[in-house]
N, C-alpha and C positions, 0 to 999 in steps of 0.2 A: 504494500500500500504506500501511495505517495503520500508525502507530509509538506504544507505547506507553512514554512515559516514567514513571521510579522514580529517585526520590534518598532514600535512609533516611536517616534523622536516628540520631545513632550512636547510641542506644536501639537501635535496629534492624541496628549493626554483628551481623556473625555471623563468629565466631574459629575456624568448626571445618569437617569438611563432613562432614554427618549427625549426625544429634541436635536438627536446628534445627525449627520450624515454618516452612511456605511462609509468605513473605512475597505471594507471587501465586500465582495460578493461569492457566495459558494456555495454549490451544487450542497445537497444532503449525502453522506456517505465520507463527505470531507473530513480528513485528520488535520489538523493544526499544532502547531509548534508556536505557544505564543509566549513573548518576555510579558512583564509587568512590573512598573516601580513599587517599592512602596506606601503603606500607607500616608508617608509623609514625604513622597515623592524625593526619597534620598538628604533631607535635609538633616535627619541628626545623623551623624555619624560620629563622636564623640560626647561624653560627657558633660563635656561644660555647652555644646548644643543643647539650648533650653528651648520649650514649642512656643512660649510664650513671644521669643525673639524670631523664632525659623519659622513655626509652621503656622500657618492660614486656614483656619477651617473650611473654608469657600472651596478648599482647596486641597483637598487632605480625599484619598482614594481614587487617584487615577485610574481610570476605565481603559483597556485592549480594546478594541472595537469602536462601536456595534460593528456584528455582522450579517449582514443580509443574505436570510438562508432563502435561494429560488425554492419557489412552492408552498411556503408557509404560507397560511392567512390564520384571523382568528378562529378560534374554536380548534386548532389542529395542536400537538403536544410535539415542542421542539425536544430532544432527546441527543443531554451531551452527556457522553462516557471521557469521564477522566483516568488515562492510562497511566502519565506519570508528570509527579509536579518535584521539581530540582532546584534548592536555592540558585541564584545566581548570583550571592556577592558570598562573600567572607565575613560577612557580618549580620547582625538584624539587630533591631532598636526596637525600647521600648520606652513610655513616659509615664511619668503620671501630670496629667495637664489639667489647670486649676480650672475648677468647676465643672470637672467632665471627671464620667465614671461614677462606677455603683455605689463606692463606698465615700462618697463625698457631695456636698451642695451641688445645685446644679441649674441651670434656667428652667429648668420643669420639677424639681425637688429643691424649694429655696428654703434654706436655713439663715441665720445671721451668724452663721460659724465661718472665717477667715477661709482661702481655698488651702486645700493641702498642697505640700509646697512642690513648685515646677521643680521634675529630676526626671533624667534622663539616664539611662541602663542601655548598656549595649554589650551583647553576645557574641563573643567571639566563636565562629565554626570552623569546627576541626572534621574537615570533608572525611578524611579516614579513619575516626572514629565514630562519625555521624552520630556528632552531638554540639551540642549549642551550652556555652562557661553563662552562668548564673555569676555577677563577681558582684557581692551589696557590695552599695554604696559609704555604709557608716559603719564597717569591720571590714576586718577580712575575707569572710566569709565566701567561700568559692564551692561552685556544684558543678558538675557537666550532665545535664540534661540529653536528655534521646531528641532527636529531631524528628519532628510527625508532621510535614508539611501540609499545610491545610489550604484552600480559598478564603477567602473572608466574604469576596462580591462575589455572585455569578446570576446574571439576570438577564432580563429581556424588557423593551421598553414596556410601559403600560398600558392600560386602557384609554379610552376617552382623549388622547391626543395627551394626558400629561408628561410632565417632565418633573422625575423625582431624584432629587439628591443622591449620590453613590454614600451617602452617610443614613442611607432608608430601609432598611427591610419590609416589605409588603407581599401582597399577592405574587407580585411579578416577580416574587426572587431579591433580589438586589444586597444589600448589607448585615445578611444572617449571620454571618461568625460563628459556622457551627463546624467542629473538628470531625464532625461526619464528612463535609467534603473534601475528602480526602484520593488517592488515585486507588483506582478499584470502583469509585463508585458510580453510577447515575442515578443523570438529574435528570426529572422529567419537568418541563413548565410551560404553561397553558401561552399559546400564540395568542397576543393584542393584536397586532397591528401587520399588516401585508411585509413578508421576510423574517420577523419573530425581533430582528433587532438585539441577538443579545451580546454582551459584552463580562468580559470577567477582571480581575484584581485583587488586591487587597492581600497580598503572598504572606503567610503566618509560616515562620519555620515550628513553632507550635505553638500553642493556645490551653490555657484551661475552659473547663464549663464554667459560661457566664461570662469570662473575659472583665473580671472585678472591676481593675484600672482602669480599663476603655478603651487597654491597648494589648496586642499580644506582643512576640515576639515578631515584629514588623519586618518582613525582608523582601529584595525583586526575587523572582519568582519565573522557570522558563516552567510552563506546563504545556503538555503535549493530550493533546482533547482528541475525541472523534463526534462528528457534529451528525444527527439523523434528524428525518422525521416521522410520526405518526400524523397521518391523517385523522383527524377527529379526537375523542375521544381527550379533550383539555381537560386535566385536572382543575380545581375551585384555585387550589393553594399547590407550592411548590411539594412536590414527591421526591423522596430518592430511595434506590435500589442499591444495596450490595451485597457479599455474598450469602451473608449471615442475618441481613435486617430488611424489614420493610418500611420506611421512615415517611413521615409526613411533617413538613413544617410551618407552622402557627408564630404571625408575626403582632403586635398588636402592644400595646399599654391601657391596663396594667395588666402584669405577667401573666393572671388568671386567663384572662380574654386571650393571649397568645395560645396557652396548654389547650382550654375548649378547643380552641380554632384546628389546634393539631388533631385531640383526641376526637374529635367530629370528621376530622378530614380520614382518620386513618379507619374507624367505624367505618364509613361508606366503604375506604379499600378493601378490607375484611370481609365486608360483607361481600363483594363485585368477586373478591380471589375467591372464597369460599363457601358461593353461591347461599349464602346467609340471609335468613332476616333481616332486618336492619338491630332489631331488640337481641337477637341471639350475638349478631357480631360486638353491640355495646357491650352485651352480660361478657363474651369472651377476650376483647378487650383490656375490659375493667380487671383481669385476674394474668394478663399475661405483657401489658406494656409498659418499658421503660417509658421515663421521661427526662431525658438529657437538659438541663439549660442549655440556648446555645449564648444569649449573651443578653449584659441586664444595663448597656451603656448605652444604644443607639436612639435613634425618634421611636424606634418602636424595641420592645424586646422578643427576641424571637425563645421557640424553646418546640426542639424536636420529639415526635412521640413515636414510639419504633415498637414494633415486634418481629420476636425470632422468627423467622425461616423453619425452623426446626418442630415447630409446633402448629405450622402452617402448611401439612405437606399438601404434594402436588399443584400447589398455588404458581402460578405463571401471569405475568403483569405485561400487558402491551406486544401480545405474539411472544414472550419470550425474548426482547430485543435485546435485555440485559446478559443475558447467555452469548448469544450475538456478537454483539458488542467485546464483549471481554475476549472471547477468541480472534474475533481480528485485532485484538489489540497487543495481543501476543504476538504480533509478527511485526508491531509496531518496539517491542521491548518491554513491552508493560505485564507486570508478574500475575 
């Protein structure tokens, strides 16, 4: 299989998802090889780099893309298989940025408490032992961390002609920061608009659940995709497949209305894989599903609701594309 590679030159960054012109256009079937800065478009790269000074929020999650997939319209489900995602610096950054993040004041949670104080962490990677140095800032204290390369963005414009912030999680996918998407998996997410429009970012060399600070371990990011479509058949909210789970993601404030929005979305899948009632898939559901935070910093907070594979046998989602998928992506290098 061919692979087509794209590295924009930040002229070509994109801050928002919808409203943008395609940067490409490409058949379904397409593999891509895409860079990505990130989320603070490469400005901290040491410690005394404070966001307060470097980074713009206007401006913070540079978007690859959009790509305009021939043959999408709405109602049809775009379907990207992530094969493999590869730092590409020797480094990743992280902050904590005043008034932003879970565990402090914020424009939508105001306190009369002072902001916690701007500091900037950065992670030295060590490619051959694939891992990422923890070094605090106020000791010595040093860790080497495993590296679990995640997406933070991966979206598609939206409905109704909007244009929402690459700092949004919604319907459309967009700013979910969930360490599910990771390579191995797919994404399914419901086409808005003629081409599907979607665009990805935001490279985490790894992340906790919830993403507390508001920031992971920040780094550019070369992932290598394969782009499909399903005709019809859009999901409400974004889905993802992989080997072991069947995931649904629920974007919203406050977190409660997120988890509903997932535990509703993943009920109807349940029920569709499992030829179910709707009442039998709730009851079975309710006794078998994780629920992952994926993050509690964004405009909206997402939170993924998953069940095993294993307790779901002969369930097959969208023809089986996910099987698919994953074998031609083995001849792409992807495990």
């Amino acid at each position: 299989m061919d692979v087509i590679e794209y590295t924009p030159t930040r002229e070509q960054y994109v801050y928002t998802f919808g409203g943008a012109a395609p940067a490409m256009r490409i058949p379904p079937g397409t593999a891509l090889r895409l860079w990505s800065d990130d989320a603070f478009g490469g400005a901290l790269r040491t410690v005394d780099d404070l966001s307060s000074a470097k980074v713009d929020l206007r401006f913070v999650n540079p978007q690859t893309g959009p790509f305009y997939v021939e043959g999408a319209q709405p109602g049809d489900t775009l379907v990207l298989h992530l094969v493999s995602l590869e730092p590409a610096r020797d480094w990743g950054a992280s902050a904590a940025i005043p008034f932003f993040g879970g565990m402090t004041g914020t424009d939508r949670v105001v306190t009369l408490q002072e902001p916690l104080p701007d500091t900037t962490w950065i992670y030295e990677l060590d490619r051959a032992r694939n891992t990422v140095a923890f070094a605090a800032r106020h000791s010595e204290h040093r860790i080497e961390l495993p590296v679990e390369p995640m997406l933070g963005t991966v979206g598609v414009a939206p409905a109704g002609g909007e244009v929402r912030s690459s700092l949004v999680p919604d319907r459309f996918g967009g700013n979910m920061d969930t360490p599910q998407m990771r390579a191995g998996a797919t994404v399914f997410l419901g086409v808005n608009v003629e081409g599907a429009m979607f665009s990805i970012g935001d490279g985490h060399y790894r992340q906790g659940e919830g993403e507390a600070c508001g920031t992971a371990v920040e780094g550019a990011m070369t992932t290598t995709l394969i782009v499909d479509l399903v005709k019809g058949h859009a999901p409400a909210w974004p889905r993802i497949e992989d080997d072991t789970h069947w995931m649904t993601v629920g974007s919203s404030r406050p977190m409660e209305d997120s988890w509903r929005i997932g535990n509703a979305e993943l009920v109807h899948w349940v029920a569709e894989l499992q030829d179910l009632h709707p009442m039998d898939a709730y009851q079975l559901c309710s006794q078998i599903a994780l629920a992952p935070i994926a993050n509690v910093v964004d405009a909206n907070y997402s939170v993924v609701v998953k069940a095993p594979k294993v307790l779901l046998p002969g369930a097959s989602a969208f023809g089986g594309i996910h099987e698919d998928l994953r074998a031609r992506a083995r001849s792409l290098g992807g495990s």
